[in-house]
C-alpha positions as CSV (number, residue, x, y, z in Angstrom):
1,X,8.0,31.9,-31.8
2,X,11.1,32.5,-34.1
3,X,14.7,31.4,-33.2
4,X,15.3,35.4,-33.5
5,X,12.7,36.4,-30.6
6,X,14.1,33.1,-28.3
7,X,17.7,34.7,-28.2
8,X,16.6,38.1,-27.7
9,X,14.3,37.3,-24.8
10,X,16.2,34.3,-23.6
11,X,15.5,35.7,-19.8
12,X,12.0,35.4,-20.3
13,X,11.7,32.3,-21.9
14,X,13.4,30.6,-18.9
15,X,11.5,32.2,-16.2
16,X,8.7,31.3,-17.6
17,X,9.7,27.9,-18.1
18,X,10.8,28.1,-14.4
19,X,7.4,29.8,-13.5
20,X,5.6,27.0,-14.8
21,X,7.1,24.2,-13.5
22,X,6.9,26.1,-9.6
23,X,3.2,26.6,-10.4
24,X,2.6,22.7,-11.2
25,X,4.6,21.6,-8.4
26,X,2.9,24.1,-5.9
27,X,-0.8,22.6,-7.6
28,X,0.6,18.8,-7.3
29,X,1.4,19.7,-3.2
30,X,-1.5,21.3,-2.6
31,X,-3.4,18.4,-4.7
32,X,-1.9,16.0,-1.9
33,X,-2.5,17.8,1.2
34,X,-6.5,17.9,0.1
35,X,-8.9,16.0,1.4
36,X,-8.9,13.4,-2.0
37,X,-5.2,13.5,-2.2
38,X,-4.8,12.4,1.5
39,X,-7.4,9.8,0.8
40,X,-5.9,8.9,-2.7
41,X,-2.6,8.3,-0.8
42,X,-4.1,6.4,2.3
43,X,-6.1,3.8,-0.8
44,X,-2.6,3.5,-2.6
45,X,-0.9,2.6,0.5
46,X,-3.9,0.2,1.5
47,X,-3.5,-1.2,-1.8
48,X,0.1,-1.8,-2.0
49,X,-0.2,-3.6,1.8
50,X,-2.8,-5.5,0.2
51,X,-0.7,-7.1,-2.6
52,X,2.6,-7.4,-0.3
53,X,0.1,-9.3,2.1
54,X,-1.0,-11.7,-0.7
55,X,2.2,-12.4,-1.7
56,X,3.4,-14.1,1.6
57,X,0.9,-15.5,1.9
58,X,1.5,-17.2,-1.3
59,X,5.7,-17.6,0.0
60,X,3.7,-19.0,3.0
61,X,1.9,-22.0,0.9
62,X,4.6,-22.6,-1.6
63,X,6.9,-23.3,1.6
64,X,3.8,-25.3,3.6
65,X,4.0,-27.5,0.0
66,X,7.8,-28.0,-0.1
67,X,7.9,-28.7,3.6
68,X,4.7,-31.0,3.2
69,X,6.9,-32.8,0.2
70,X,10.0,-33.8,2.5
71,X,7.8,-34.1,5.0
72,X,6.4,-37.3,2.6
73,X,10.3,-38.1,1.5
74,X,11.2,-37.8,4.9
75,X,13.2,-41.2,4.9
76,X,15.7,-39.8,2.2
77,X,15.8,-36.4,3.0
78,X,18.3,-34.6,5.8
79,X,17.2,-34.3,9.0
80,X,19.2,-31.1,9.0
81,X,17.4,-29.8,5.5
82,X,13.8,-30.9,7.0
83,X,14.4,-28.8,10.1
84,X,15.5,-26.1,7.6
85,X,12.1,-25.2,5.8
86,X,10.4,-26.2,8.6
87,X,11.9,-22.8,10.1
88,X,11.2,-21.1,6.9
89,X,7.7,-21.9,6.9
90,X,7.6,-20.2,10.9
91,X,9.6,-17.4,9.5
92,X,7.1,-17.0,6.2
93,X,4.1,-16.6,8.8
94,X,5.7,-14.4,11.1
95,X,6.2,-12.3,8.1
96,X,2.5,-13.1,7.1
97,X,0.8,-12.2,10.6
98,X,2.6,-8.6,10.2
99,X,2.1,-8.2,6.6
100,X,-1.9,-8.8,7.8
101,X,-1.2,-6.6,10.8
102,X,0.0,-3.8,8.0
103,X,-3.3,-3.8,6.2
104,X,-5.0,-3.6,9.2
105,X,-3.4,-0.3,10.5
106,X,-3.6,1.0,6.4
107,X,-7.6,0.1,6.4
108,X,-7.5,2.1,9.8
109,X,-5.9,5.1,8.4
110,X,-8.2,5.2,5.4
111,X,-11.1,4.9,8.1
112,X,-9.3,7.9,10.1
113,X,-9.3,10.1,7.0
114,X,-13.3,9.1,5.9
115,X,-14.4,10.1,9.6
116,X,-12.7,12.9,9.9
117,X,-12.4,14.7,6.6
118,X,-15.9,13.3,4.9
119,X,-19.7,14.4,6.4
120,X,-21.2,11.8,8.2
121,X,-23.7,11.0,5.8
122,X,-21.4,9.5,3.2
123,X,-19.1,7.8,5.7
124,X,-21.0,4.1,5.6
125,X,-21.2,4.9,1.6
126,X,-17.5,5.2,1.5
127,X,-16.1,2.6,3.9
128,X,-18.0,-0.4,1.3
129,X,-16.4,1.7,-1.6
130,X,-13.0,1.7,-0.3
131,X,-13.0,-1.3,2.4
132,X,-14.2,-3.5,0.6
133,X,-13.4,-6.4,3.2
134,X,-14.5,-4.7,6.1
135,X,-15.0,-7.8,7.8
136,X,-17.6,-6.3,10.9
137,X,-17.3,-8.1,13.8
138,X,-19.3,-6.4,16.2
139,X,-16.4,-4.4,17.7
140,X,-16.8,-0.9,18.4
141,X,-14.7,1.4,15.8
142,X,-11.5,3.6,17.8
143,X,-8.7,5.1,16.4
């Protein structure tokens, strides 16, 4: 392609650019709303609620430490400053028990999309794939 033929059939070479960039976006949506995108989407989500879950609870031990530590200084330290982390810590699990309760409903929604979308035979196959800590406890599954 010669600088020559790109002026003359400028209109072309732009729709075509345009053409191609409205055929990968249409692919990329209808890539989502398939079966593996929806599931793709549902594991992402799972795994992001995974890692925001571990990191309060790390904010959550960090915080049990600093509180155990003026806790130990307690003759030095502010009564005011004491009572302080002592609400952080209740805050940092509060945030924890719904960070939990967020993987919970995102393990759900993966489980949702396996039984509905998937043929029964590969449903126990694919909850040990993708739920790795399924944690059975004897309760019946419901959505």
């Amino acid at each position: 392609m010669t600088l020559e033929y790109v002026l003359q059939h400028w209109a072309l070479v732009t729709a075509s650019i345009l053409g191609s960039t409205v055929v990968m976006f249409v692919a990329w949506r209808v890539w989502l709303d398939s079966t593996r995108g929806r599931l793709g989407s549902a594991l992402k989500r799972l795994q992001q609620r995974r890692s925001d879950a571990c990191q309060q609870q790390q904010v959550v031990e960090k915080t049990a430490a600093n509180l155990a530590r003026l806790q130990a200084r307690s003759e030095s330290v502010k009564p005011r400053r004491l009572q302080e982390v002592a609400e952080a810590l209740q805050d940092a699990k509060a945030l924890l028990k719904i960070a939990a309760d967020q993987v919970l409903i995102a393990q759900n929604h993966v489980r949702v999309i396996i039984v509905e979308e998937f043929p029964p035979k590969r449903h126990e196959a694919m909850r040990s794939r993708y739920l790795e800590d399924d944690g059975r406890d004897g309760r019946p599954f419901s959505f």
